[in-house]
C-alpha positions as CSV (number, residue, x, y, z in Angstrom):
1,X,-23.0,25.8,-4.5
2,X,-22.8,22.3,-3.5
3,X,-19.4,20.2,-3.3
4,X,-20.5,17.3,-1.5
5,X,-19.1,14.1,-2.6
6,X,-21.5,11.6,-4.8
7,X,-24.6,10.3,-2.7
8,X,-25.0,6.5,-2.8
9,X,-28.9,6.3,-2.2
10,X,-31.5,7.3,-3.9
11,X,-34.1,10.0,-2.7
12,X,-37.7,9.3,-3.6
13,X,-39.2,12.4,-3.5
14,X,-42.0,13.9,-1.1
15,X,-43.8,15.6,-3.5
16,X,-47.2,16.4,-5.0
17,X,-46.4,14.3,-7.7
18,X,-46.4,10.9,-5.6
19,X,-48.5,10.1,-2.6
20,X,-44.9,7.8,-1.7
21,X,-43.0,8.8,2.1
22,X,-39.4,9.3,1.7
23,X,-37.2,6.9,1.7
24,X,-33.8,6.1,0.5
25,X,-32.5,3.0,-1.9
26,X,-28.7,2.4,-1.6
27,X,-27.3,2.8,-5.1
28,X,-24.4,0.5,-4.0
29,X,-27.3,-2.5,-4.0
30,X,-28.9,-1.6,-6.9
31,X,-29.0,-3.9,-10.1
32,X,-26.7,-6.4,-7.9
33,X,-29.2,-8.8,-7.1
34,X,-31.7,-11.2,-9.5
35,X,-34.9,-10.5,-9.1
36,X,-37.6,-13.0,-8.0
37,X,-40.5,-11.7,-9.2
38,X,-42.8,-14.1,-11.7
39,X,-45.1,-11.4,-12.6
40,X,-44.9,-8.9,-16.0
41,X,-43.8,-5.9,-14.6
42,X,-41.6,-2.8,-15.6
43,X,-37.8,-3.7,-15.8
44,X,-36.6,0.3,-15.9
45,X,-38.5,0.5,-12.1
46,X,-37.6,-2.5,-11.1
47,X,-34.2,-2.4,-8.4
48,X,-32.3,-6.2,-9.3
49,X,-31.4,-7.5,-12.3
50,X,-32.5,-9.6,-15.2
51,X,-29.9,-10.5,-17.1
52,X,-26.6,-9.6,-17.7
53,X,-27.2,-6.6,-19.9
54,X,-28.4,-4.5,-16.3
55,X,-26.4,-7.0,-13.9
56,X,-24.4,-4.6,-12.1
57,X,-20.9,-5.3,-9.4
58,X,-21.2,-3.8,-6.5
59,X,-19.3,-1.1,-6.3
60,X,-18.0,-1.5,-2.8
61,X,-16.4,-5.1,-3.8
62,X,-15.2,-4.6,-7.0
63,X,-13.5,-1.6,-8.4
64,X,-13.4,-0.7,-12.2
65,X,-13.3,2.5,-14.3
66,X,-16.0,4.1,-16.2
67,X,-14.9,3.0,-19.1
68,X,-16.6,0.2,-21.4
69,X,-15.1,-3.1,-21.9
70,X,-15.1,-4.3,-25.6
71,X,-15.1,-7.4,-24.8
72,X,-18.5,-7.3,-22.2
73,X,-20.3,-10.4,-21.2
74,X,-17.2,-12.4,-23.7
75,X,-14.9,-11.0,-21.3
76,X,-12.2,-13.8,-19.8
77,X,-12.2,-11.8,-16.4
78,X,-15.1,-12.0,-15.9
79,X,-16.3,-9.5,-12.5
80,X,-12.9,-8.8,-11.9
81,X,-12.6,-7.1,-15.2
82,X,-11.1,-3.2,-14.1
83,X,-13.9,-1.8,-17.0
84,X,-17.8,-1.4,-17.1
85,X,-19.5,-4.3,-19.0
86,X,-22.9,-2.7,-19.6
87,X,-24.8,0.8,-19.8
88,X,-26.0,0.1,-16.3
89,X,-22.8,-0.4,-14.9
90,X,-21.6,3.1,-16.4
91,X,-24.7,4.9,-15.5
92,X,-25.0,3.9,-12.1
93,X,-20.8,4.2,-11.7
94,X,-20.0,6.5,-8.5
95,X,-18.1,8.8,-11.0
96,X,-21.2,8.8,-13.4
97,X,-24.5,8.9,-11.2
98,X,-26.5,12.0,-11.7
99,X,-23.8,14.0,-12.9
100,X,-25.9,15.0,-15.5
101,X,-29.5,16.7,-15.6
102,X,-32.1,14.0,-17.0
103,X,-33.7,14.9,-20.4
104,X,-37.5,14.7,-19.2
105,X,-36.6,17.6,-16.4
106,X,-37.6,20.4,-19.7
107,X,-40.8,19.2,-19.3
108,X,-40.9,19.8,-15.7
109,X,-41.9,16.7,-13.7
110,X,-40.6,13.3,-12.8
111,X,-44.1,11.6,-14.3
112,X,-42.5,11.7,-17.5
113,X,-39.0,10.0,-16.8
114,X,-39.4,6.5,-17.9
115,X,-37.1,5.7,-14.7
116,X,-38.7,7.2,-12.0
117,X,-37.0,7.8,-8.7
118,X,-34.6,4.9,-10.0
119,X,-33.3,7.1,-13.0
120,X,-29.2,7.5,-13.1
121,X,-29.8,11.5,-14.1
122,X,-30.6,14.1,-12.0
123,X,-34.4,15.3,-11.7
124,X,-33.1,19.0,-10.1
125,X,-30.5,21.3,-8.9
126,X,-30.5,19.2,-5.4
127,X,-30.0,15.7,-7.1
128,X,-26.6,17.0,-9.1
129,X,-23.5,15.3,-7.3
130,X,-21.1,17.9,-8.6
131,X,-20.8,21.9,-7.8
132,X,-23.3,23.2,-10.0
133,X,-21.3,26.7,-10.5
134,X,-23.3,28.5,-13.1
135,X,-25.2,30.2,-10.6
136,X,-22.2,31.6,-9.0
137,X,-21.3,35.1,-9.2
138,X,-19.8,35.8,-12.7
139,X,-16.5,37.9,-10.9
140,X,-13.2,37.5,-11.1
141,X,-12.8,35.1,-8.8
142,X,-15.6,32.5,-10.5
143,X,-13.3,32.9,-13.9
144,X,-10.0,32.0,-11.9
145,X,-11.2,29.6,-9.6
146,X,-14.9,27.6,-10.9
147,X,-14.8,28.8,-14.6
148,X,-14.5,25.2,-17.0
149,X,-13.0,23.2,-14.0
150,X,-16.6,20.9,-13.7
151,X,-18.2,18.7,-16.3
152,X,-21.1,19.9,-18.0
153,X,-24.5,18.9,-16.6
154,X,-26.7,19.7,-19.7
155,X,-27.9,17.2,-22.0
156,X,-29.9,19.5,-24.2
157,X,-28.0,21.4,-27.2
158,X,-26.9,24.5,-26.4
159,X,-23.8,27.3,-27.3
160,X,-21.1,25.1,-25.3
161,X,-18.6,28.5,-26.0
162,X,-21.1,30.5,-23.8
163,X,-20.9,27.4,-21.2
164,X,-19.7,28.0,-17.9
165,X,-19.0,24.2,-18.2
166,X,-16.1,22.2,-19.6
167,X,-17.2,19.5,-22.3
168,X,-14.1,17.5,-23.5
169,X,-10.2,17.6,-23.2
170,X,-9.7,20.2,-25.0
171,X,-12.0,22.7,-22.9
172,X,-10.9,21.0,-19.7
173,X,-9.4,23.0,-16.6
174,X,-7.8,21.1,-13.7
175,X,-9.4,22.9,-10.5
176,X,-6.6,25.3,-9.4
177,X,-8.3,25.3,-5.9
178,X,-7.2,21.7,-5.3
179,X,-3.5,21.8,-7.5
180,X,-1.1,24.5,-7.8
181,X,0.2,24.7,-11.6
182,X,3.1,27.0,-12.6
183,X,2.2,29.9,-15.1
184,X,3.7,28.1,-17.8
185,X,3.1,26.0,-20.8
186,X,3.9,22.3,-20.8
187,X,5.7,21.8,-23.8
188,X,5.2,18.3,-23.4
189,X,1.2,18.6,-24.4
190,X,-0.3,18.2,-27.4
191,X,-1.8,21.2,-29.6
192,X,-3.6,19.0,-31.6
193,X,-7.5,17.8,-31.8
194,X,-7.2,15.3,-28.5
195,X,-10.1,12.7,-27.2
196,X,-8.9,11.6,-24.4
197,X,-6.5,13.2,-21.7
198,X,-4.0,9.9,-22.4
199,X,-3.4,11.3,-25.8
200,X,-2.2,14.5,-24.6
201,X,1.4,13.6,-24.9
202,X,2.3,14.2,-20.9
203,X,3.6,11.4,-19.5
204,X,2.8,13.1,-15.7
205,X,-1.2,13.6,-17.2
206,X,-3.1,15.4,-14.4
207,X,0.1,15.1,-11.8
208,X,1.9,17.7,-14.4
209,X,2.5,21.1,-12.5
210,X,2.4,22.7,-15.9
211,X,-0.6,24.2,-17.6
212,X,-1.9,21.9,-20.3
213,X,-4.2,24.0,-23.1
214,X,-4.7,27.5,-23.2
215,X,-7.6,27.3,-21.4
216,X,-5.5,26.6,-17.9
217,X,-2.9,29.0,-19.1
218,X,-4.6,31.9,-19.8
219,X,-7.5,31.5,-16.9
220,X,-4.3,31.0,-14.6
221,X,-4.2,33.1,-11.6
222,X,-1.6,34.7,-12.5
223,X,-2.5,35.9,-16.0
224,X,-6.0,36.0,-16.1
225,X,-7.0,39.8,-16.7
226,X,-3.4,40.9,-17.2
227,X,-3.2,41.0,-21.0
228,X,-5.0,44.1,-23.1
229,X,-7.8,42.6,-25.5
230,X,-7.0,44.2,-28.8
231,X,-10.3,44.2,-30.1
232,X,-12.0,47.2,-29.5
233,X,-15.6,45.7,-30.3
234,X,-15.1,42.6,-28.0
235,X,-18.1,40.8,-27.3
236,X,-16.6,37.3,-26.0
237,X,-18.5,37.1,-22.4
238,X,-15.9,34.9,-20.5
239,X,-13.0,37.4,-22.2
240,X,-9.5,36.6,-20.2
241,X,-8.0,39.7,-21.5
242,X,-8.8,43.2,-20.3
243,X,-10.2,46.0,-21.6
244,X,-10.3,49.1,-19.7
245,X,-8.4,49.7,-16.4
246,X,-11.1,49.1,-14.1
247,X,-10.7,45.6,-15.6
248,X,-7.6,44.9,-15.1
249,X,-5.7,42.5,-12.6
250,X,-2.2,43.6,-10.9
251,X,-0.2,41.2,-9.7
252,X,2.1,42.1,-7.1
């Protein structure tokens, strides 16, 4: 498992796909500066900019979220704007950058990415920035500790209840290896359908020392494994209830 922070460069790979050395591109550079070149060529390989729909702030000076600014290229604050104005800008954002397996990997080589090496998904395993957990044991310790705490990395369709992976707010888990929540229920957070984690009701949003969803309550350290399951034919794989002795937690 990997829990390195984001990488900033980009790896062109050694392969026998390209007859290219290694060598690295820093992402903090890329799309920040016009390019020069007269000739037709392609803008998806190209590094700098050509307008302002894939101009792109450096990261390093200026510091905006991930999210998109309605007003864009119209917008009165111009690069100090605290929001994305383009899909490059979000793509390439440190908290966005290959986060997320590109859709050509199915097909099993980096030919058929229309991006190349300069592509803002991730062409393998190694590329991902984030832990990529569902190849960790599936124990108790993986359900408690890794189970629904990371963003899921798929971009193909597939049975997100069966996912390993959290998908939106309602399916999210703050990583109890990094804060320490209390075995209760806020009663401050919202039971309904929720978006975004702003809607949730809780003023103290991810700060709260309270569980928030059932998903962090019943996962919890402290209660995962320590209820029976009352259904005899139980065939939920990631089950948070026990069913037989051997599979139950005690907590002392």
């Amino acid at each position: 498992m990997k829990l390195s922070s984001p990488s900033f460069e980009f790896n062109i790979p050694n392969s026998d796909q390209t007859s290219k050395k290694s060598e690295f591109f820093p992402i903090t550079e890329f799309k920040t500066t016009q390019c020069q070149k007269k000739e037709p060529h392609d803008k998806k390989k190209c590094s700098f900019y050509h307008s302002h729909e894939d101009q792109r702030r450096c990261p390093l000076k200026y510091s905006y979220s991930i999210n998109q600014c309605k007003n864009r290229e119209k917008c009165e604050y111009k690069s100090t704007c605290l929001q994305v104005h383009n899909k490059v800008e979000q793509l390439y954002h440190p908290l966005r950058y290959r986060t997320k397996f590109c859709k050509s990997l199915k097909y099993g080589t980096l030919q058929l990415c229309e991006y190349g090496q300069y592509c803002s998904f991730a062409h393998s395993e190694q590329e991902l920035v984030i832990p990529f957990i569902e190849k960790l044991p599936k124990n108790n310790i993986f359900y408690i500790y890794f189970y629904k705490t990371v963003w899921c990395p798929n971009t193909e369709q597939h049975e997100r209840s069966e996912c390993v992976y959290m998908h939106n707010v309602q399916d999210f888990r703050r990583d109890p290896k990094k804060i320490k929540l209390q075995n209760l229920q806020c009663q401050n957070w919202s039971k309904e359908n929720i978006t975004k984690y702003i809607e949730g009701g809780c003023q103290n949003l991810q700060e709260c020392k309270q569980c928030h969803g059932w998903k962090e309550f019943d996962y919890h350290p402290l209660a995962y494994k320590t209820k029976p399951c009352l259904d005899q034919n139980c065939q939920q794989l990631n089950c948070y209830l026990y069913h037989n002795n051997n599979d139950r937690r005690i907590i002392s």
